[in-house]
KOLGU-4560 file (N, C-alpha, C; in nm, 3 decimals, padded with zeros to 5 digits):
<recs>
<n_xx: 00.220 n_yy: 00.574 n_zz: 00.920 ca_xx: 00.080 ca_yy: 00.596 ca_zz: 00.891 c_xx: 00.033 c_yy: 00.485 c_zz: 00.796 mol: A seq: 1 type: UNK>
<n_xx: -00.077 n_yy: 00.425 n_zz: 00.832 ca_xx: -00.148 ca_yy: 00.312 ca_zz: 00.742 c_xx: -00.205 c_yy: 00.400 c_zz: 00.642 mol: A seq: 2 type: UNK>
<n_xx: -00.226 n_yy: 00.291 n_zz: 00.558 ca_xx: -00.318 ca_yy: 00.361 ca_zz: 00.398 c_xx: -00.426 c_yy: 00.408 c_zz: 00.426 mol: A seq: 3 type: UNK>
<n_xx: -00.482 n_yy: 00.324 n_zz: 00.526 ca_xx: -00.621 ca_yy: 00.349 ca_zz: 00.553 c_xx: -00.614 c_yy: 00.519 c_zz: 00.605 mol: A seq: 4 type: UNK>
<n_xx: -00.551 n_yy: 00.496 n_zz: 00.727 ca_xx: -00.515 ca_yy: 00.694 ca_zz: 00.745 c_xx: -00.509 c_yy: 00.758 c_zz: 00.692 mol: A seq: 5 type: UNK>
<n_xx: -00.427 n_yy: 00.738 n_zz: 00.573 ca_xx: -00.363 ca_yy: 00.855 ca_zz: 00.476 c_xx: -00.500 c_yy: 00.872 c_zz: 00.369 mol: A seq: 6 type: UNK>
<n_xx: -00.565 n_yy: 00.760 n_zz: 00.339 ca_xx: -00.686 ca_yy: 00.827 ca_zz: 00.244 c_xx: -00.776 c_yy: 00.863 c_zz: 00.372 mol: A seq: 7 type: UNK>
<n_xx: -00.796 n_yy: 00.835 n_zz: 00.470 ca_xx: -00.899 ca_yy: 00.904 ca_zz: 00.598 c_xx: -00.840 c_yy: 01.066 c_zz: 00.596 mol: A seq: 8 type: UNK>
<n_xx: -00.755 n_yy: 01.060 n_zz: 00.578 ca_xx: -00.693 ca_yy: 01.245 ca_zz: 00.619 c_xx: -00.702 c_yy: 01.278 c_zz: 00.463 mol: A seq: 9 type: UNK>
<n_xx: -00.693 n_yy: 01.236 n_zz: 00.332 ca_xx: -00.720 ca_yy: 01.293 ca_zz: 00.210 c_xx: -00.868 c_yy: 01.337 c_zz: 00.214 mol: A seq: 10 type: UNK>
<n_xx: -00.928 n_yy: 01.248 n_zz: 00.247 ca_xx: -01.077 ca_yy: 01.260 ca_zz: 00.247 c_xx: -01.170 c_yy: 01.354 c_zz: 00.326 mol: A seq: 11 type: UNK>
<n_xx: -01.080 n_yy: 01.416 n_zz: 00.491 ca_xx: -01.111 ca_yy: 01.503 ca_zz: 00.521 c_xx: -01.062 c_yy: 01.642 c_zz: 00.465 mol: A seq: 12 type: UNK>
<n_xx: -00.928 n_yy: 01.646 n_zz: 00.407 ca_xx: -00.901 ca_yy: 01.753 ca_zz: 00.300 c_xx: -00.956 c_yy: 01.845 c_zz: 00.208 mol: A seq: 13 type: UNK>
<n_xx: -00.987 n_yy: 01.670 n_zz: 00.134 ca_xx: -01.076 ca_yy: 01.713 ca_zz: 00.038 c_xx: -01.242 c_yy: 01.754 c_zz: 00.095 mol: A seq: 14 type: UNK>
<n_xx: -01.320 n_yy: 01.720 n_zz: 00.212 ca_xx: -01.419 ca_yy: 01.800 ca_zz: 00.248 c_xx: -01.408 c_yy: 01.944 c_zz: 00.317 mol: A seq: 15 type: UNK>
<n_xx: -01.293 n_yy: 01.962 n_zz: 00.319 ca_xx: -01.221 ca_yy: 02.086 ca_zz: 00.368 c_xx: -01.271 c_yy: 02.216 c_zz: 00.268 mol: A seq: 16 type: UNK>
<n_xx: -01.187 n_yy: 02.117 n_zz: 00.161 ca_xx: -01.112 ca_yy: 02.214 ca_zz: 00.013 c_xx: -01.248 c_yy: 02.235 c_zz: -00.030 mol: A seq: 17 type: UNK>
<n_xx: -01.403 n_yy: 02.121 n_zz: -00.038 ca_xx: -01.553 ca_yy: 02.155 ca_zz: -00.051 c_xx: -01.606 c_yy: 02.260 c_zz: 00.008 mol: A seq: 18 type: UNK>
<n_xx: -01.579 n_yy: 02.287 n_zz: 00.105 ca_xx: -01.671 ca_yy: 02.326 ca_zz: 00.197 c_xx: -01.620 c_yy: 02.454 c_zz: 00.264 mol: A seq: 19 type: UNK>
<n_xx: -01.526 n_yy: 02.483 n_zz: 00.307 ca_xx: -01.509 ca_yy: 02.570 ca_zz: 00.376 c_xx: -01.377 c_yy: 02.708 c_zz: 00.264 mol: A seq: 20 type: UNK>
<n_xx: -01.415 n_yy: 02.791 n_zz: 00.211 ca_xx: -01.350 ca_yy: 02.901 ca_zz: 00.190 c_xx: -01.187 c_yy: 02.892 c_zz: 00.273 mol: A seq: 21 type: UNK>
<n_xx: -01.117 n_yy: 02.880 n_zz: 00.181 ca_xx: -00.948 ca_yy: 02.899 ca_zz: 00.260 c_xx: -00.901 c_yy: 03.012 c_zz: 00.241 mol: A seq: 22 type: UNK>
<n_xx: -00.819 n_yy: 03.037 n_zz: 00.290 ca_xx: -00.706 ca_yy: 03.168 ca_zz: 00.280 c_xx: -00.598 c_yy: 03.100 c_zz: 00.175 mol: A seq: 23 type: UNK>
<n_xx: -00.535 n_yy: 03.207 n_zz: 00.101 ca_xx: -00.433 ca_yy: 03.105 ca_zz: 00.059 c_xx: -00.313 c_yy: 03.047 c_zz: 00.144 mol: A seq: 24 type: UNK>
<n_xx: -00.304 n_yy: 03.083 n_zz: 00.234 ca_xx: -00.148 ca_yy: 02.986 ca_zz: 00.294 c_xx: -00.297 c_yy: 02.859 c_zz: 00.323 mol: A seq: 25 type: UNK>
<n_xx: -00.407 n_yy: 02.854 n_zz: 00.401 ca_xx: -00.430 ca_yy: 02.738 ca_zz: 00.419 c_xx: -00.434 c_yy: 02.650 c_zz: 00.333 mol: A seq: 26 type: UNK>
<n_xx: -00.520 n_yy: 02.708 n_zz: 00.201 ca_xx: -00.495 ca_yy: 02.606 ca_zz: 00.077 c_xx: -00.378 c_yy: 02.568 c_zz: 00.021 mol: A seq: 27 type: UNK>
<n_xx: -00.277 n_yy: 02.624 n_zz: 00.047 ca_xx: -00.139 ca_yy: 02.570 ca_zz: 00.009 c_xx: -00.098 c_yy: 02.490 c_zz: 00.102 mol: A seq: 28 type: UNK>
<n_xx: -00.117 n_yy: 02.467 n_zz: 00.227 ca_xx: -00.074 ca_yy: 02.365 ca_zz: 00.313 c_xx: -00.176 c_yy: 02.262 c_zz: 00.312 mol: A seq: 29 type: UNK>
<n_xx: -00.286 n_yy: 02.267 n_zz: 00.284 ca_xx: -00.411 ca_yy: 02.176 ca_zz: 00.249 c_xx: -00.333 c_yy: 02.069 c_zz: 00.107 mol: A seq: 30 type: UNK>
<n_xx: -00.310 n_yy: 02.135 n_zz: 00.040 ca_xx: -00.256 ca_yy: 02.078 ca_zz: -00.098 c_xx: -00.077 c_yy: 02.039 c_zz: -00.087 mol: A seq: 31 type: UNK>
<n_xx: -00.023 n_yy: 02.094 n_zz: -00.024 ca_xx: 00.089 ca_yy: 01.998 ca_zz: -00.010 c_xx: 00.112 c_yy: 01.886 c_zz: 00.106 mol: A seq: 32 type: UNK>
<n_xx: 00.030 n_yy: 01.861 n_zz: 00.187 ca_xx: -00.026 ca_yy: 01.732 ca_zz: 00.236 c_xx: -00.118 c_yy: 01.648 c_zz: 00.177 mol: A seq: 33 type: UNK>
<n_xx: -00.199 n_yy: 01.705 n_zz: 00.120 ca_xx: -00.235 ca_yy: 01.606 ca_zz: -00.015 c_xx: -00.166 c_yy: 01.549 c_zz: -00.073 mol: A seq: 34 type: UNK>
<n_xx: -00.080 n_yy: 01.623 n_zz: -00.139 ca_xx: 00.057 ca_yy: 01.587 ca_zz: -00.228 c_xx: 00.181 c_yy: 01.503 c_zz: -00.141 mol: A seq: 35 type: UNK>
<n_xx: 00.144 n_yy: 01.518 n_zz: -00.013 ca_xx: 00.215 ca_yy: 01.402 ca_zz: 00.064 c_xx: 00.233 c_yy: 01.259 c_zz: 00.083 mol: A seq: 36 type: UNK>
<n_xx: 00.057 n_yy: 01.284 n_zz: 00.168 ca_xx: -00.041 ca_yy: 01.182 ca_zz: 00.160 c_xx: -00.077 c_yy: 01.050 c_zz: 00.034 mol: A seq: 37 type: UNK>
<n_xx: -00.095 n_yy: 01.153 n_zz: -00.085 ca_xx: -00.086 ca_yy: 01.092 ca_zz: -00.226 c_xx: 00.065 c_yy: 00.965 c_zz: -00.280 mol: A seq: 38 type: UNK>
<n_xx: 00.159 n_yy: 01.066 n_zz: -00.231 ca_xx: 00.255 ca_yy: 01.015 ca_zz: -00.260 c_xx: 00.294 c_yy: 00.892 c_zz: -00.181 mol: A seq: 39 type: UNK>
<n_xx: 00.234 n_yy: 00.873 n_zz: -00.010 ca_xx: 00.277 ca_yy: 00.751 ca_zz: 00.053 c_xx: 00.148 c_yy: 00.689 c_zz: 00.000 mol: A seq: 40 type: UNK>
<n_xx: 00.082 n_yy: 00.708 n_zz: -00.040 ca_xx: -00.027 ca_yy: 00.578 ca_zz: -00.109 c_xx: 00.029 c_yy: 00.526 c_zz: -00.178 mol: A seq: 41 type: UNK>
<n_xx: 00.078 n_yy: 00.599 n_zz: -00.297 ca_xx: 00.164 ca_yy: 00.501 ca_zz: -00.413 c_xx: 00.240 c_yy: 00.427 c_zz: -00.362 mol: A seq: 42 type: UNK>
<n_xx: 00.334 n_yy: 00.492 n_zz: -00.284 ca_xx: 00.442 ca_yy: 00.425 ca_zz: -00.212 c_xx: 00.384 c_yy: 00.267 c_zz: -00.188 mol: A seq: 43 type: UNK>
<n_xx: 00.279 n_yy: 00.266 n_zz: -00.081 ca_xx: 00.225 ca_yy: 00.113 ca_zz: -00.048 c_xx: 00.157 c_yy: 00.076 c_zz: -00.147 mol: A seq: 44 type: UNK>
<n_xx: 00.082 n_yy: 00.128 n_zz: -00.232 ca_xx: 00.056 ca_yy: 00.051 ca_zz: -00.336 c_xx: 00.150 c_yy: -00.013 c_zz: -00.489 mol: A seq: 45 type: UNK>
<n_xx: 00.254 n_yy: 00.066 n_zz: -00.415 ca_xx: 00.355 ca_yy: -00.044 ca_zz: -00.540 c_xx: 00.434 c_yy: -00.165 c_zz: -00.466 mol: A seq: 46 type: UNK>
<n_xx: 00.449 n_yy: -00.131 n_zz: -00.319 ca_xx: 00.485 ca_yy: -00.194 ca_zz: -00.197 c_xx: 00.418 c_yy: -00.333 c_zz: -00.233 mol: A seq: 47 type: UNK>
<n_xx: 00.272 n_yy: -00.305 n_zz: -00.236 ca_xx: 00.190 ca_yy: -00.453 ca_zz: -00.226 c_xx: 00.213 c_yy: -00.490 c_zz: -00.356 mol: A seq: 48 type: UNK>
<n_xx: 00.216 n_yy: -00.438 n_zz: -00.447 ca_xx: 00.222 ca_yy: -00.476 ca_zz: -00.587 c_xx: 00.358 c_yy: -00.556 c_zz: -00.639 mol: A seq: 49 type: UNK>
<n_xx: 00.438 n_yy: -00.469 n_zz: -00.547 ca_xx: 00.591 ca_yy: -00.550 ca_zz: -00.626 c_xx: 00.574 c_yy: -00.714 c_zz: -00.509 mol: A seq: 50 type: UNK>
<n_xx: 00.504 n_yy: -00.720 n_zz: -00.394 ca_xx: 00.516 ca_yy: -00.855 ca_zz: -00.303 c_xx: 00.411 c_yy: -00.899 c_zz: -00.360 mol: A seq: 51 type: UNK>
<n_xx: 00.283 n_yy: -00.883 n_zz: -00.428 ca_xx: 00.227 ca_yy: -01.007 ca_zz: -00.532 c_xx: 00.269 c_yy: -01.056 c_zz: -00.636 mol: A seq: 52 type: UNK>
<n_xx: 00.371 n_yy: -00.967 n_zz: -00.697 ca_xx: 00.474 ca_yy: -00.976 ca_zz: -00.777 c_xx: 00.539 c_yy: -01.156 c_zz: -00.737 mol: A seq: 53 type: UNK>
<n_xx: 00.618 n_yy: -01.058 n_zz: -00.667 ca_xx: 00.716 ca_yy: -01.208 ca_zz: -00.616 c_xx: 00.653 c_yy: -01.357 c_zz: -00.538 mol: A seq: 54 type: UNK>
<n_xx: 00.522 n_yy: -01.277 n_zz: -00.538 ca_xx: 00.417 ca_yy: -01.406 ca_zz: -00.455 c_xx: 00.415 c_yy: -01.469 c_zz: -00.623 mol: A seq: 55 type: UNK>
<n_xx: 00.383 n_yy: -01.400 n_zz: -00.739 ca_xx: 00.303 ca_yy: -01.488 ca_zz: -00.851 c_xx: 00.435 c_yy: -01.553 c_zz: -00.888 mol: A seq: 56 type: UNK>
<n_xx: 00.583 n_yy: -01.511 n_zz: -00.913 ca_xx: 00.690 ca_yy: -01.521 ca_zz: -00.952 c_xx: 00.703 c_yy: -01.692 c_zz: -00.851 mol: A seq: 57 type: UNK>
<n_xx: 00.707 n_yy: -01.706 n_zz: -00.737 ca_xx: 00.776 ca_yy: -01.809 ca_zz: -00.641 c_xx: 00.679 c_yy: -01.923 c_zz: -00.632 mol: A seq: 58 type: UNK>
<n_xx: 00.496 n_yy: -01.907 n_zz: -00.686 ca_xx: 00.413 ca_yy: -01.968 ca_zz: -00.721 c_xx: 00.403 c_yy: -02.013 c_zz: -00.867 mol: A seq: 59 type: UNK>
<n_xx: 00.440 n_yy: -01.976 n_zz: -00.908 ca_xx: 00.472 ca_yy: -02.031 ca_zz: -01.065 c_xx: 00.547 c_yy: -02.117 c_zz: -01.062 mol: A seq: 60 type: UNK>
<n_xx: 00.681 n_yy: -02.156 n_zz: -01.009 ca_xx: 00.764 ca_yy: -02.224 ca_zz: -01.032 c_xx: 00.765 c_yy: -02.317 c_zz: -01.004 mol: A seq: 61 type: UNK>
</recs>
């Protein structure tokens, strides 16, 4: 799943979690795909972060 997806499916979540009254099992499965989702963002955003890293590191020298 691209980043772009994973905040496209947070974003419908979260108009979910706005808008529509849940039951609790839905809001608990609403929120631990959040908590999924969330977590592969970081994932690529330290992804890109540690390869500008080594981009500024191999450009410096």
């Amino acid at each position: 799943m691209s980043y772009a997806e994973a905040v496209a499916e947070l974003e419908t979540i979260l108009a979910q979690l706005q808008e529509v009254p849940a039951d609790i099992d839905q809001l608990h499965a609403r929120v631990a795909r959040a908590e999924q989702l969330i977590a592969a963002c970081r994932g690529k955003l330290r992804g890109a972060e540690e390869q500008l890293d080594e981009l500024r590191k191999t450009t410096e020298n």
